[in-house]
C-alpha positions as CSV (number, residue, x, y, z in Angstrom):
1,X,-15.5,7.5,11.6
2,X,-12.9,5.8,13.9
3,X,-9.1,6.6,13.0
4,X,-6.8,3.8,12.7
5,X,-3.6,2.6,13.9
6,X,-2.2,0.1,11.6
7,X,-2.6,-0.3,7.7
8,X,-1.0,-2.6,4.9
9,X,0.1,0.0,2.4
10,X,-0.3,-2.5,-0.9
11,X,1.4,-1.5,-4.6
12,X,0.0,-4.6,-6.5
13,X,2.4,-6.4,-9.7
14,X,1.6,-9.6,-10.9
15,X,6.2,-9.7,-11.3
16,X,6.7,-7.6,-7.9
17,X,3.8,-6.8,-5.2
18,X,5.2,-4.4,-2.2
19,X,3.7,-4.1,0.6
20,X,4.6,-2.1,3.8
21,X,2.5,-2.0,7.2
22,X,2.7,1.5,8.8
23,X,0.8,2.4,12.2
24,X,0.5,5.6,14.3
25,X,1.8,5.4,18.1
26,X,-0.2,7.3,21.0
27,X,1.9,10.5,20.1
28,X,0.5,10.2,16.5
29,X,3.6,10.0,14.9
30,X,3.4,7.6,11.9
31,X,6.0,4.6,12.3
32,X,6.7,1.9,9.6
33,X,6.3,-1.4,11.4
34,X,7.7,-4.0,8.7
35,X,8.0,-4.3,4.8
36,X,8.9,-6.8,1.8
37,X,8.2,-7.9,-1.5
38,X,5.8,-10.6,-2.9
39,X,7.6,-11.9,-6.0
40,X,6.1,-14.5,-8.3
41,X,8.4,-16.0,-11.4
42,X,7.3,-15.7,-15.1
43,X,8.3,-19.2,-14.8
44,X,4.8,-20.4,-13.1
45,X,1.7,-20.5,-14.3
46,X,-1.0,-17.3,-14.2
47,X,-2.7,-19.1,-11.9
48,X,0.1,-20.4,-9.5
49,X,1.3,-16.7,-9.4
50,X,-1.6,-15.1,-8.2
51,X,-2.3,-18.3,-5.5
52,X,1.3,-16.8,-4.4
53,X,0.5,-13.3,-4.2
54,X,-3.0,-14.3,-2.2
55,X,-1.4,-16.6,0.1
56,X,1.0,-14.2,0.8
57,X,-1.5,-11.2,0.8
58,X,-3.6,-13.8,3.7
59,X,-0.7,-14.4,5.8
60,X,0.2,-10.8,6.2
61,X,-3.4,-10.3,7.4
62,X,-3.1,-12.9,9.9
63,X,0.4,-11.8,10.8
64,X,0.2,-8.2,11.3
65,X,-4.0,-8.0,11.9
66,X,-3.9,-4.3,10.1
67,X,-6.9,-2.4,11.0
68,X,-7.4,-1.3,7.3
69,X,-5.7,-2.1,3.6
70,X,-4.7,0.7,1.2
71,X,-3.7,-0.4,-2.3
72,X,-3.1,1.6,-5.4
73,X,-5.2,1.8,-8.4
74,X,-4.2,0.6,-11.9
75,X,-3.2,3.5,-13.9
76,X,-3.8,3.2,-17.4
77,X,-0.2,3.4,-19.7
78,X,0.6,2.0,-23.2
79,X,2.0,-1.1,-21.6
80,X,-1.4,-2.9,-21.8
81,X,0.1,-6.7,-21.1
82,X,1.7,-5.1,-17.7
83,X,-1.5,-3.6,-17.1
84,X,-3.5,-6.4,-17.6
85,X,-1.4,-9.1,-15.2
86,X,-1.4,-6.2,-12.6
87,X,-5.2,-6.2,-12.4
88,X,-4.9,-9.8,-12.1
89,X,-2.8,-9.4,-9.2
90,X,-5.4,-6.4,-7.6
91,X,-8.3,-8.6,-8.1
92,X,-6.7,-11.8,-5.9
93,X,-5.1,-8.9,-3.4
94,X,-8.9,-7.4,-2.7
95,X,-10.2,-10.9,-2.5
96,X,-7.8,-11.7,0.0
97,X,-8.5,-8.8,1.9
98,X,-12.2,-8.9,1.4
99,X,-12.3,-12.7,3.3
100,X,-10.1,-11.3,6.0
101,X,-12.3,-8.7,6.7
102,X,-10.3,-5.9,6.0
103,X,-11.9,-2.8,4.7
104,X,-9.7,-1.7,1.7
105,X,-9.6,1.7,0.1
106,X,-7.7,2.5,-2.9
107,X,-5.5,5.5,-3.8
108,X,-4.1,7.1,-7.1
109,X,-0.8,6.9,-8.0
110,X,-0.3,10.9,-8.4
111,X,-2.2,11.4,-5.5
112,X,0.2,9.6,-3.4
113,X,2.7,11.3,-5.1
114,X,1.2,14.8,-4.8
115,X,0.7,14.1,-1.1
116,X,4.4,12.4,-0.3
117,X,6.4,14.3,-2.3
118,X,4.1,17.5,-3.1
119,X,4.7,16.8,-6.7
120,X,1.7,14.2,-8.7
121,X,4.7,13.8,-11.3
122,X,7.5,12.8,-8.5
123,X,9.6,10.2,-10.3
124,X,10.9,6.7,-8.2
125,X,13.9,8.3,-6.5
126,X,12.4,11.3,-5.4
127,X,9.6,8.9,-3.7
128,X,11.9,7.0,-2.1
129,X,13.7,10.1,-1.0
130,X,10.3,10.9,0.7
131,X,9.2,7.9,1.9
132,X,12.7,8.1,3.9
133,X,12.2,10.8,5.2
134,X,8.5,10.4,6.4
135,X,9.8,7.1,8.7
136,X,12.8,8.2,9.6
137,X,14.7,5.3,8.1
138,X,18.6,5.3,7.7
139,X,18.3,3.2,4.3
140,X,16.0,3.6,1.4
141,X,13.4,1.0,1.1
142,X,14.1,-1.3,-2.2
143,X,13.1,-2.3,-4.7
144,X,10.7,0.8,-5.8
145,X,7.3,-1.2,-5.6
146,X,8.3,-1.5,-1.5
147,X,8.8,2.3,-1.1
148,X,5.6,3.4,-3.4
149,X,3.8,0.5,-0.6
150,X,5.1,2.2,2.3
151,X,4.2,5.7,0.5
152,X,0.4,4.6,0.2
153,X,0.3,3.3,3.5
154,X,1.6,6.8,5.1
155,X,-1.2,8.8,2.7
156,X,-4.0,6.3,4.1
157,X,-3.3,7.2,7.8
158,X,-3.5,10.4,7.1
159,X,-6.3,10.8,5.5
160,X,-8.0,8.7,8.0
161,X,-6.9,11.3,10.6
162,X,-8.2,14.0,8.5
163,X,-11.5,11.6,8.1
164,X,-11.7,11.1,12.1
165,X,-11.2,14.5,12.7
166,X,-13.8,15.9,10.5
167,X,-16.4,13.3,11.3
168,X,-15.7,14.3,15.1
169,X,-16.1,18.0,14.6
170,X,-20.0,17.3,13.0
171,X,-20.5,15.7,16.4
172,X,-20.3,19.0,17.9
């Protein structure tokens, strides 16, 4: 398995989708390259919201050519209409991804947690705290859906390292 550099960190929301491209330098350490926020308005259509958050999803591709995509799963809550339009949202972020050619893997939510914070039950602000931390950055990233995007990105390049590095051991 080859480890790789760059990766758009995705926290899909029909409402809000972060994102966050993170890479590793020649040193290894991890550095967050650039972040934002797809926003749609309950204003538009289903449809013309999730055009939005693929368009958008297909520009970053073309923009920042990530190496691989990490998005996080749909957890399941009592909020079933929020769960619903964010599955929407996954499905038209993984098609996106899947025509640019991006391999995509997908993380859970107290994974990342477990893994950025070392608590699966870490609550926004501690994540935040973290994800500051991690990249060295002299202001929070905001809103929350931007941090947990940066957050998932950080977990995949790790665990690709950890991939690489056991894949390369077997070849011994």
């Amino acid at each position: 398995m080859k480890e790789i550099s760059r990766v758009l960190g995705i926290d899909p929301g029909l409402e809000r989708t972060g994102w966050a491209i993170a890479e590793k330098n020649e040193n290894s350490k991890t550095a967050l390259i650039a972040s934002g926020l797809i926003e749609t308005s309950s204003a538009l259509s289903l449809q013309e919201r999730l055009d939005k958050i693929y368009c958008e999803i297909k520009t970053l591709a073309e923009k920042y050519a990530p190496s691989q995509a990490a998005v996080e799963e749909i957890y399941f809550s009592k909020k079933a209409v929020s769960q619903r339009s964010t599955t929407y949202a996954r499905g038209v972020i993984i098609l996106a991804l899947h025509r640019a050619k991006i391999p995509l893997s997908e993380y859970n939510p107290r994974t990342v947690k477990s893994f950025v914070s070392g608590n699966g039950n870490a609550d926004k602000n501690q994540m935040t705290k973290a994800v500051s931390l991690i990249f060295s950055l002299k202001e929070p990233l905001t809103p929350d859906d931007v941090s947990d995007a940066a957050a998932i990105a950080f977990v995949h390049l790790r665990n690709s390292g950890f991939a690489a590095l056991i894949e390369k051991g077997k070849k011994r």
